[in-house]
PyMOL Python script that loads the backbone (N, CA, C, O; Angstrom):
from pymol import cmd

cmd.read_pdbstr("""\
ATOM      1  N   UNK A   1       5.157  -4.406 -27.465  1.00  0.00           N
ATOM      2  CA  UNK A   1       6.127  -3.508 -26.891  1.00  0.00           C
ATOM      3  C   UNK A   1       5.428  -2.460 -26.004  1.00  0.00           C
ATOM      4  O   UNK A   1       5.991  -1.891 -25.068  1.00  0.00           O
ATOM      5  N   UNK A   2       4.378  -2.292 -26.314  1.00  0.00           N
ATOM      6  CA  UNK A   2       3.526  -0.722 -25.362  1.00  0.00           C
ATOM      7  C   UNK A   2       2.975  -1.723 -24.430  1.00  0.00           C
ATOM      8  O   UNK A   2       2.131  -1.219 -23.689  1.00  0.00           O
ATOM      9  N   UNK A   3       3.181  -2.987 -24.226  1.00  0.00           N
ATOM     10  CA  UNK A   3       2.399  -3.242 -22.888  1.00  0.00           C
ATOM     11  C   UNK A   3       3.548  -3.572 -21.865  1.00  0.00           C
ATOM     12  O   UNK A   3       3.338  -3.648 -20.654  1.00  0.00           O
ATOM     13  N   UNK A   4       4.992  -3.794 -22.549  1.00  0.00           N
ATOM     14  CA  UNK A   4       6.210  -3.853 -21.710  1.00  0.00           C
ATOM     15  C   UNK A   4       6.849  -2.607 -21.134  1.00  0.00           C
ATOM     16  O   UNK A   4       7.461  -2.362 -20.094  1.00  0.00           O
ATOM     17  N   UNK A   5       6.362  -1.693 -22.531  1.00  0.00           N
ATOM     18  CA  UNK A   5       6.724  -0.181 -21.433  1.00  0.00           C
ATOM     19  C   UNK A   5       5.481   0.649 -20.724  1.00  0.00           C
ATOM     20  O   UNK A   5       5.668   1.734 -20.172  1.00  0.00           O
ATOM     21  N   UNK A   6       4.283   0.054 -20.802  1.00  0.00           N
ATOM     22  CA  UNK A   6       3.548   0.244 -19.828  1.00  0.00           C
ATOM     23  C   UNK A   6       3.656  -0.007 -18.232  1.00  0.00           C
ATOM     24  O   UNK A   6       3.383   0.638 -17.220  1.00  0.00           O
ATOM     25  N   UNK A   7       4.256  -1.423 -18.567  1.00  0.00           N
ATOM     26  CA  UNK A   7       4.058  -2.731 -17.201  1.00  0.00           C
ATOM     27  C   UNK A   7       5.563  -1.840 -16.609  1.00  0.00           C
ATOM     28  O   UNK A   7       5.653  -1.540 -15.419  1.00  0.00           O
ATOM     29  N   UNK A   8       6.481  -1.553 -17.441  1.00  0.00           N
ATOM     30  CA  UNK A   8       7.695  -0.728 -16.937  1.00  0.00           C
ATOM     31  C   UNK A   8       7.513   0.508 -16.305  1.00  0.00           C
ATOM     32  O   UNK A   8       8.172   0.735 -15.290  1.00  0.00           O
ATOM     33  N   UNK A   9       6.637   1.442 -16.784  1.00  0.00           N
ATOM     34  CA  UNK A   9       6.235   2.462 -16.156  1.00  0.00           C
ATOM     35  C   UNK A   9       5.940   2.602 -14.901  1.00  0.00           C
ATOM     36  O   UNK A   9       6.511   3.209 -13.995  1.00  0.00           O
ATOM     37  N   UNK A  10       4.641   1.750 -14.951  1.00  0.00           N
ATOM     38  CA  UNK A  10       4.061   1.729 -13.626  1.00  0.00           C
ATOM     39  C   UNK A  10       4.559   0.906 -12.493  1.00  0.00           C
ATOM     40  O   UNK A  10       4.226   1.189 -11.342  1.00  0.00           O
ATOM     41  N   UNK A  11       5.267  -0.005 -12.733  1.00  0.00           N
ATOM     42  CA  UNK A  11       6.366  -0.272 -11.934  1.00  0.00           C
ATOM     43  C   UNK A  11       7.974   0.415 -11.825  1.00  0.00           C
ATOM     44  O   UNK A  11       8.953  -0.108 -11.292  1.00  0.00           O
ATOM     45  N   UNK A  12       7.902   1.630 -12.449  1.00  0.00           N
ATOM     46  CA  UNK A  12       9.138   2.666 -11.584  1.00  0.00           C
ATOM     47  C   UNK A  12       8.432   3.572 -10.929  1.00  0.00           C
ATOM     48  O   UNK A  12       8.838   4.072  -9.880  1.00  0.00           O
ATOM     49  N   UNK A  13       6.680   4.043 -11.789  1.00  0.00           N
ATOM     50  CA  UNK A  13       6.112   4.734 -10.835  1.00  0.00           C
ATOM     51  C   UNK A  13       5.736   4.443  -9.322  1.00  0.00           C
ATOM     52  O   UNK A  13       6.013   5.174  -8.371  1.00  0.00           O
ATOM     53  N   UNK A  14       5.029   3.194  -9.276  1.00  0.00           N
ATOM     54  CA  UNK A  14       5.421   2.500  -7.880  1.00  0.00           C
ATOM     55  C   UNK A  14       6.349   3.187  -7.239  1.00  0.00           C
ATOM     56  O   UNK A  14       6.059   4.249  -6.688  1.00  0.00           O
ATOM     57  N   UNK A  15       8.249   2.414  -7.207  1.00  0.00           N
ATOM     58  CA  UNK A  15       9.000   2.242  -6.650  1.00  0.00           C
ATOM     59  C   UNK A  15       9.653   3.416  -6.394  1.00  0.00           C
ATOM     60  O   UNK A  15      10.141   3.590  -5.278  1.00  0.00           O
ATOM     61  N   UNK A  16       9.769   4.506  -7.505  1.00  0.00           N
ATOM     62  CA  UNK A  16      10.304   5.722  -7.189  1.00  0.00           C
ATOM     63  C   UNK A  16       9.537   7.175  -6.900  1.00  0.00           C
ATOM     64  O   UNK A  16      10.237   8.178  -6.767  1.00  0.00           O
ATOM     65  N   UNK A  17       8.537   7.239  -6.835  1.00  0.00           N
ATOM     66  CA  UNK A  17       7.488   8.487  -7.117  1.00  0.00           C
ATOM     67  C   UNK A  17       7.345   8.715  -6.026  1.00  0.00           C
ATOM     68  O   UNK A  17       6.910   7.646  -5.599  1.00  0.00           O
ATOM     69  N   UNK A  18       7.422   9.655  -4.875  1.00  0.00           N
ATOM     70  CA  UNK A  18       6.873  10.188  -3.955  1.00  0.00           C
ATOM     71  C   UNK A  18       5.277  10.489  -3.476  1.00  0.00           C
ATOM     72  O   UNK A  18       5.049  11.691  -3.608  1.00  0.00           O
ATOM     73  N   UNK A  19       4.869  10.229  -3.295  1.00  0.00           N
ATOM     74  CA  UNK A  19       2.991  10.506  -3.339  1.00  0.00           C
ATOM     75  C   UNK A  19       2.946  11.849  -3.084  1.00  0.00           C
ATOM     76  O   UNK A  19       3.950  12.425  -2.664  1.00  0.00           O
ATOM     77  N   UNK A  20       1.767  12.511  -3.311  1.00  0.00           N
ATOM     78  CA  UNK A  20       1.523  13.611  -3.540  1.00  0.00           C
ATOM     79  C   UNK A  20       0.283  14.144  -2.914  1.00  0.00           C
ATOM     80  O   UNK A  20      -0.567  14.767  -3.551  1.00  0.00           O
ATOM     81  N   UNK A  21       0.231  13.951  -2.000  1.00  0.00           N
ATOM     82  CA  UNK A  21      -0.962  14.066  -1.200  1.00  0.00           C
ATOM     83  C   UNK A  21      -0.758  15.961  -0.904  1.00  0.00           C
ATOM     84  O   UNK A  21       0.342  16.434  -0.617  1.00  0.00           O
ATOM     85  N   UNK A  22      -1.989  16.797  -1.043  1.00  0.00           N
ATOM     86  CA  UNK A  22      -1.728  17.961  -0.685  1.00  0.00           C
ATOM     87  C   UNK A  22      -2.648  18.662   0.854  1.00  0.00           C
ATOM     88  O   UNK A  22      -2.361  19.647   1.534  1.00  0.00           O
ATOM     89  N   UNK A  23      -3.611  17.839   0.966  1.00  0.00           N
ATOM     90  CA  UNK A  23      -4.531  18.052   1.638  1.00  0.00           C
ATOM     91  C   UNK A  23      -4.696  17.393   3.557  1.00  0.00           C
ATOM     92  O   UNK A  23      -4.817  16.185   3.760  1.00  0.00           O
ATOM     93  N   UNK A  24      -4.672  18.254   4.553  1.00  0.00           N
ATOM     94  CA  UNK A  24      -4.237  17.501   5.169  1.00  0.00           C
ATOM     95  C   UNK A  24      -5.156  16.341   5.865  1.00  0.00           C
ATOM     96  O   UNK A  24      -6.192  16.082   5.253  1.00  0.00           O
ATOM     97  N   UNK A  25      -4.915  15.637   7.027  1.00  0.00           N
ATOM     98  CA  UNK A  25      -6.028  14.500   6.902  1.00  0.00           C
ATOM     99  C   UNK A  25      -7.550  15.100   7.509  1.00  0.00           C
ATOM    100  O   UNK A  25      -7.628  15.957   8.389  1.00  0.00           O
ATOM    101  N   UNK A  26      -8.670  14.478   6.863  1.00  0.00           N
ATOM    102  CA  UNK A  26     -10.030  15.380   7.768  1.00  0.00           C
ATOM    103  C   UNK A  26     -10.321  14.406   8.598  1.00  0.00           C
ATOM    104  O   UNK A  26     -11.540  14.284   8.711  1.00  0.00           O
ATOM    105  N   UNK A  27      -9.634  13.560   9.312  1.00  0.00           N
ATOM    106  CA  UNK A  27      -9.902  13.133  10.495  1.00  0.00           C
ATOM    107  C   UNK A  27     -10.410  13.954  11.802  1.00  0.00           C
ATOM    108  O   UNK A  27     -10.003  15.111  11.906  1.00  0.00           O
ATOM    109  N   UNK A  28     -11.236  13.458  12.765  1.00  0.00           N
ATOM    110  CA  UNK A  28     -11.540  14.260  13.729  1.00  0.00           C
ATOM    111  C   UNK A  28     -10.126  13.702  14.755  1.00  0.00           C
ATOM    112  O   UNK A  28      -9.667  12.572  14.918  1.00  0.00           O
ATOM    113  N   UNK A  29      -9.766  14.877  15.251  1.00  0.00           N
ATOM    114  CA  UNK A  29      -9.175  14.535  16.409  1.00  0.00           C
ATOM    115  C   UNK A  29      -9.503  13.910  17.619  1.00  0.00           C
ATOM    116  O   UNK A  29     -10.451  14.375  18.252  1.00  0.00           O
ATOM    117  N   UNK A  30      -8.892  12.939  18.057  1.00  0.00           N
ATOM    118  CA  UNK A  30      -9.428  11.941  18.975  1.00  0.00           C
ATOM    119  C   UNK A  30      -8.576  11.833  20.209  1.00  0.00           C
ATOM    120  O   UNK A  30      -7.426  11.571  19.857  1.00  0.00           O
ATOM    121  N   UNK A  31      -8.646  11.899  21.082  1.00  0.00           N
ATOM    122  CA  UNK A  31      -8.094  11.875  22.765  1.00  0.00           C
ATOM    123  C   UNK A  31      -6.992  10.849  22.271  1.00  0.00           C
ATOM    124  O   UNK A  31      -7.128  10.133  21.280  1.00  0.00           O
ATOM    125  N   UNK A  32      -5.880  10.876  23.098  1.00  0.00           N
ATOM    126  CA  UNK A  32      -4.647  10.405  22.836  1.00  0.00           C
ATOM    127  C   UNK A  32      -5.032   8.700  23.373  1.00  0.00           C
ATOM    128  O   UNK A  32      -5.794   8.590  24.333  1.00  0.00           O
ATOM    129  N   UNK A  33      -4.540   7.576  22.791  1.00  0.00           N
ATOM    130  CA  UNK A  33      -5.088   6.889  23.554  1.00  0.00           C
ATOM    131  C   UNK A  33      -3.538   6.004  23.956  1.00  0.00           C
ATOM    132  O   UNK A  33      -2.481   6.110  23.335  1.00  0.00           O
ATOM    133  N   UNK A  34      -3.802   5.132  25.177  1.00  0.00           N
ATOM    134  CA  UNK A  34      -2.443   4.728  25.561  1.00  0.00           C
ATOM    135  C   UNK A  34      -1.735   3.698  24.823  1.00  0.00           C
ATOM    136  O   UNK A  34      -2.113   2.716  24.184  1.00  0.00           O
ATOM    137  N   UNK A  35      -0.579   4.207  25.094  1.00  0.00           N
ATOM    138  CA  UNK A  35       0.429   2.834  24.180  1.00  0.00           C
ATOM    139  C   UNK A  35       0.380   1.795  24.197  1.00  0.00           C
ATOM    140  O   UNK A  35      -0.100   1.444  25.275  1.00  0.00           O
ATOM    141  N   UNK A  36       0.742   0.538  23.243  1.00  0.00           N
ATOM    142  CA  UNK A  36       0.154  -0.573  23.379  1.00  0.00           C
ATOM    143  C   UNK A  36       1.173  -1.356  24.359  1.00  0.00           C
ATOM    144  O   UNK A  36       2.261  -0.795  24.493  1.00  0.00           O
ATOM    145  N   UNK A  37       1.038  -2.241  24.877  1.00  0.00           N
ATOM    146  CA  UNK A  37       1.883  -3.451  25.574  1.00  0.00           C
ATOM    147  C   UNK A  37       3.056  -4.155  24.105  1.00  0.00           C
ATOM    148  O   UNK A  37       2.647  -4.380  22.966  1.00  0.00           O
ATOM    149  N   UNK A  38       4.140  -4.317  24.469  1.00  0.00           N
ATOM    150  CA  UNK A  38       4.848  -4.984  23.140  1.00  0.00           C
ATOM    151  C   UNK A  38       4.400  -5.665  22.885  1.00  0.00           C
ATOM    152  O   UNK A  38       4.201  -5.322  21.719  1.00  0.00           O
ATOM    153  N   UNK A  39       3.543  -7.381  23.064  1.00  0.00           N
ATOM    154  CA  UNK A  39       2.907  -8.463  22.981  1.00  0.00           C
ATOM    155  C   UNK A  39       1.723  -7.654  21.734  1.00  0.00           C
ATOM    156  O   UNK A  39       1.693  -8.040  20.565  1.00  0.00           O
ATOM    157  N   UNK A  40       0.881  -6.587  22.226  1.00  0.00           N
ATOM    158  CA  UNK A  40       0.035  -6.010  21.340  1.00  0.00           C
ATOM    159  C   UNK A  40       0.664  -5.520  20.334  1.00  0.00           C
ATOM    160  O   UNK A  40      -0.059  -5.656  19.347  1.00  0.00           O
ATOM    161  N   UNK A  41       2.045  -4.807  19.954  1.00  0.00           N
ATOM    162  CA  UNK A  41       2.782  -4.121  19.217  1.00  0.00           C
ATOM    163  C   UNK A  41       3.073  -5.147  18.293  1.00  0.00           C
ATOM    164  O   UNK A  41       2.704  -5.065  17.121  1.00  0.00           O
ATOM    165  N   UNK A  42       3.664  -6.041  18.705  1.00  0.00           N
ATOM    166  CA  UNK A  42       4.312  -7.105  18.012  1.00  0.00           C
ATOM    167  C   UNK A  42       2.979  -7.698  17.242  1.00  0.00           C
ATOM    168  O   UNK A  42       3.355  -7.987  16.106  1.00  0.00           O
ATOM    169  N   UNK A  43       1.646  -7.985  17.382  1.00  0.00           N
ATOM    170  CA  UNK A  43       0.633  -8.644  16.670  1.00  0.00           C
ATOM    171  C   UNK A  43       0.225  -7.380  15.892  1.00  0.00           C
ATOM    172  O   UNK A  43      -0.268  -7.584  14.782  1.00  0.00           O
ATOM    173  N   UNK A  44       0.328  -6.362  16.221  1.00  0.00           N
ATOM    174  CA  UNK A  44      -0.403  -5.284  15.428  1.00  0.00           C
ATOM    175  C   UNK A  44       0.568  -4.914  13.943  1.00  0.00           C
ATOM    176  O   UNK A  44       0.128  -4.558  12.849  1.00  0.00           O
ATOM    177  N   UNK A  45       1.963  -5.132  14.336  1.00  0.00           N
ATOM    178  CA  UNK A  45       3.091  -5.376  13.107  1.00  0.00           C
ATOM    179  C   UNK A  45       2.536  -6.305  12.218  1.00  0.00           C
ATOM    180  O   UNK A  45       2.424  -5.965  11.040  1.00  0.00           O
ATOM    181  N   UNK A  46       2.087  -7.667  12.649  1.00  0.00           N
ATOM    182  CA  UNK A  46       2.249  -8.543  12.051  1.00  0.00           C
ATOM    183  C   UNK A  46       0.832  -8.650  11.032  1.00  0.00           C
ATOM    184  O   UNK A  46       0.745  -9.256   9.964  1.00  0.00           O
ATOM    185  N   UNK A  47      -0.193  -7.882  11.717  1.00  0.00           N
ATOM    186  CA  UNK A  47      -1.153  -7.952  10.835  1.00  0.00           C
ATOM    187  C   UNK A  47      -1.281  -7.002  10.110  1.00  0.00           C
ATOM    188  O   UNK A  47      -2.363  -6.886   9.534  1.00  0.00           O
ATOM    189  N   UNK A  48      -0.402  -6.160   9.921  1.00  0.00           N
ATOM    190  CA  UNK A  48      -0.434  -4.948   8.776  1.00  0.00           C
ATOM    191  C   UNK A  48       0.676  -5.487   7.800  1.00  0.00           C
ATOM    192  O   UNK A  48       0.889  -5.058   6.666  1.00  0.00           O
ATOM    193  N   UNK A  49       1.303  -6.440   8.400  1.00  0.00           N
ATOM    194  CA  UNK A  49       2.755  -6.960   7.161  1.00  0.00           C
ATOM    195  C   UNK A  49       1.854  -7.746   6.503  1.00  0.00           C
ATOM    196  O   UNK A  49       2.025  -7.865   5.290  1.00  0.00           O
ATOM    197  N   UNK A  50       0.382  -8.649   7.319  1.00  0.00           N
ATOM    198  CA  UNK A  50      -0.041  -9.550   5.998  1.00  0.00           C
ATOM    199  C   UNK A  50      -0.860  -9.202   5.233  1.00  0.00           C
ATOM    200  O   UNK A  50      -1.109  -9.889   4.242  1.00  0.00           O
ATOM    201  N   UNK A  51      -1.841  -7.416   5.625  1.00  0.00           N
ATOM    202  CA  UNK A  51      -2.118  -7.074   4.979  1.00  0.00           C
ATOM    203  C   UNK A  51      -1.623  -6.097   4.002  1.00  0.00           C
ATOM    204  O   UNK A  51      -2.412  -5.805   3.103  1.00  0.00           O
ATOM    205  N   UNK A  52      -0.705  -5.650   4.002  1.00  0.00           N
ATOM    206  CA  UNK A  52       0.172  -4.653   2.616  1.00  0.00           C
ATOM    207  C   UNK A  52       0.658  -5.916   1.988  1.00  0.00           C
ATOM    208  O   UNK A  52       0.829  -5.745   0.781  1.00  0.00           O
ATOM    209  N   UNK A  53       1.023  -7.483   2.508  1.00  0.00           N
ATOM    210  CA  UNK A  53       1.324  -8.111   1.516  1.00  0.00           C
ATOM    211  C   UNK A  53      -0.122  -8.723   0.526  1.00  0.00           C
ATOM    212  O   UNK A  53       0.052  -8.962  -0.669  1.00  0.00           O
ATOM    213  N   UNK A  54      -1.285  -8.895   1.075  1.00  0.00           N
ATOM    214  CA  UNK A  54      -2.373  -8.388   0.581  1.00  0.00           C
ATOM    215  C   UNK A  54      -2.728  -7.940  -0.613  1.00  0.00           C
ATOM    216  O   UNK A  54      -3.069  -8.444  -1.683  1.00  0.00           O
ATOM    217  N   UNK A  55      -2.473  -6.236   0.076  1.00  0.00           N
ATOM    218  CA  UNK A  55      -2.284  -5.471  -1.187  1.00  0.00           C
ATOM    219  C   UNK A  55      -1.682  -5.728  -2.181  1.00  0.00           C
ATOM    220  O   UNK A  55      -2.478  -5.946  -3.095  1.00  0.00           O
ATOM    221  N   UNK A  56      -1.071  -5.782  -2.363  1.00  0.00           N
ATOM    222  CA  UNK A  56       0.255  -5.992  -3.263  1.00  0.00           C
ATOM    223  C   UNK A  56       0.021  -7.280  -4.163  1.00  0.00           C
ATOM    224  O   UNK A  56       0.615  -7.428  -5.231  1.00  0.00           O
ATOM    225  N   UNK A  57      -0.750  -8.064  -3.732  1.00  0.00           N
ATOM    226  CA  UNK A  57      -0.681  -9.267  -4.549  1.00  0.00           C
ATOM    227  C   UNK A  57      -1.982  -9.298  -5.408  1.00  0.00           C
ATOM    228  O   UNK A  57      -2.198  -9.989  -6.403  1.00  0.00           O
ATOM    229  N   UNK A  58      -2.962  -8.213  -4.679  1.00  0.00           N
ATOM    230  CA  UNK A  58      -4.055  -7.899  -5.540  1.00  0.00           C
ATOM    231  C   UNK A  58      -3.970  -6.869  -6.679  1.00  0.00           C
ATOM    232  O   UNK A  58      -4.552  -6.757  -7.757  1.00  0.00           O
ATOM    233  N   UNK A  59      -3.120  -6.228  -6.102  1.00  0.00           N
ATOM    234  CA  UNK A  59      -2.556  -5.111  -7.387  1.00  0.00           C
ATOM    235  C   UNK A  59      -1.682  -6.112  -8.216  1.00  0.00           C
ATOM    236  O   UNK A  59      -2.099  -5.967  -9.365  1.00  0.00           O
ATOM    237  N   UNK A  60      -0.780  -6.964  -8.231  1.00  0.00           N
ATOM    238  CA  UNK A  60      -0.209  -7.927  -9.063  1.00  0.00           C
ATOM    239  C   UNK A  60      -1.288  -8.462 -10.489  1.00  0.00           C
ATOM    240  O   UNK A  60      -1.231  -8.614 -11.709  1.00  0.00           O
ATOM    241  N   UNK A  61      -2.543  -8.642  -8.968  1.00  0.00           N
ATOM    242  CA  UNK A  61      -3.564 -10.153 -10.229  1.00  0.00           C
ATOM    243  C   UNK A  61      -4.081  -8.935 -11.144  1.00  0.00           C
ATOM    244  O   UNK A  61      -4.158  -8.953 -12.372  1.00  0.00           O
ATOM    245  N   UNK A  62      -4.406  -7.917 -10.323  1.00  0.00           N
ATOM    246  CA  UNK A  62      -5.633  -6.602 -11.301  1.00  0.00           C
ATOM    247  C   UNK A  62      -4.469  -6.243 -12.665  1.00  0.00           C
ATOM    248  O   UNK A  62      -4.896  -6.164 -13.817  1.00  0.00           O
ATOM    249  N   UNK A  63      -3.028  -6.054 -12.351  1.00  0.00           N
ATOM    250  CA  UNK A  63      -2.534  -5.826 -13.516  1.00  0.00           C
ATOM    251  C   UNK A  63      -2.377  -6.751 -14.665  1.00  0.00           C
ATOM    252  O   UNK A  63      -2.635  -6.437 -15.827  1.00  0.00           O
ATOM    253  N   UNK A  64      -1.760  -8.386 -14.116  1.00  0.00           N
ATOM    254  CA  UNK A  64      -1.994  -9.500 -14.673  1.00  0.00           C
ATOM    255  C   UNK A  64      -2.778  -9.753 -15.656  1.00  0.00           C
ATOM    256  O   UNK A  64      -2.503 -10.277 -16.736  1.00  0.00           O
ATOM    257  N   UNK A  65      -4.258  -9.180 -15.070  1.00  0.00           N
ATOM    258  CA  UNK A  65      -5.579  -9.360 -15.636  1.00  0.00           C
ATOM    259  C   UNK A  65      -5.453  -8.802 -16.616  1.00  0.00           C
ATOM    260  O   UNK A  65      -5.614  -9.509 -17.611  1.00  0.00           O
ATOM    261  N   UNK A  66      -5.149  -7.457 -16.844  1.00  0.00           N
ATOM    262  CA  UNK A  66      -5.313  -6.348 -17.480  1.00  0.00           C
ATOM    263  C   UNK A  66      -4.393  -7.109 -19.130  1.00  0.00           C
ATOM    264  O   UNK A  66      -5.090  -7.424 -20.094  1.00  0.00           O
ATOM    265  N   UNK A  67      -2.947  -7.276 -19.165  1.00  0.00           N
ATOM    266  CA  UNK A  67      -2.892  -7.630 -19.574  1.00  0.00           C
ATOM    267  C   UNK A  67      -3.251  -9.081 -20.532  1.00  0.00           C
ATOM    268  O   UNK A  67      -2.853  -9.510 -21.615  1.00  0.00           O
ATOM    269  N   UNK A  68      -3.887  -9.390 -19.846  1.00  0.00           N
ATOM    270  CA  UNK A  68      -4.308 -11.149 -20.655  1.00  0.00           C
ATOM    271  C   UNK A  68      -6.159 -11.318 -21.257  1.00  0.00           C
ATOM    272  O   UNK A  68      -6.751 -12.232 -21.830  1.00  0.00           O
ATOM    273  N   UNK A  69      -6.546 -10.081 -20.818  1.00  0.00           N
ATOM    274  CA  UNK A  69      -7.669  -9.489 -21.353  1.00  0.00           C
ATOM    275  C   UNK A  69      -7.833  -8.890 -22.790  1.00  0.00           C
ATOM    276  O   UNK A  69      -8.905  -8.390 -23.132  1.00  0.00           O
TER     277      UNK A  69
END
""", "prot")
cmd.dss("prot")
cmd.show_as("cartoon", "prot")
cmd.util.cbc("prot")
cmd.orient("prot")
C-alpha cells in the first residue's frame, strides 16, 4: 500500500504542483538573435516534442526500477 500511495503522490505532484523556482536565470545575456524561417520552427518543435517525450519515459523506467528493486 505505501508504494501505491507513493507512486500516487508523485504522480499528482507531477501533474498539479507549480514549480518553484525563486532565483532568476544566471544566464549571460546574449545579442538578440534573428527569428527562425517556419521550415526551421517547425523542425525545432519537433525535436523538443521527441525529446520531453524522452524525458518522460526515462523518468517512467527510473521509477519502474525503483519499485521492482
Amino acid at each position: 500500500m505505501d508504494r501505491f500511495l507513493t507512486a500516487a503522490d508523485q504522480a499528482l505532484r507531477t501533474l498539479f504542483v507549480p514549480p518553484r523556482a525563486h532565483r532568476a536565470c544566471p544566464t549571460v545575456a546574449e545579442p538578440p538573435t534573428p527569428p527562425l524561417a517556419a521550415e526551421e520552427r517547425q523542425l525545432a518543435g519537433a525535436l523538443m516534442r521527441v525529446n520531453h517525450v524522452g524525458e518522460v519515459c526515462a523518468q517512467a523506467l527510473y521509477t519502474a526500477s525503483s519499485f521492482s528493486g
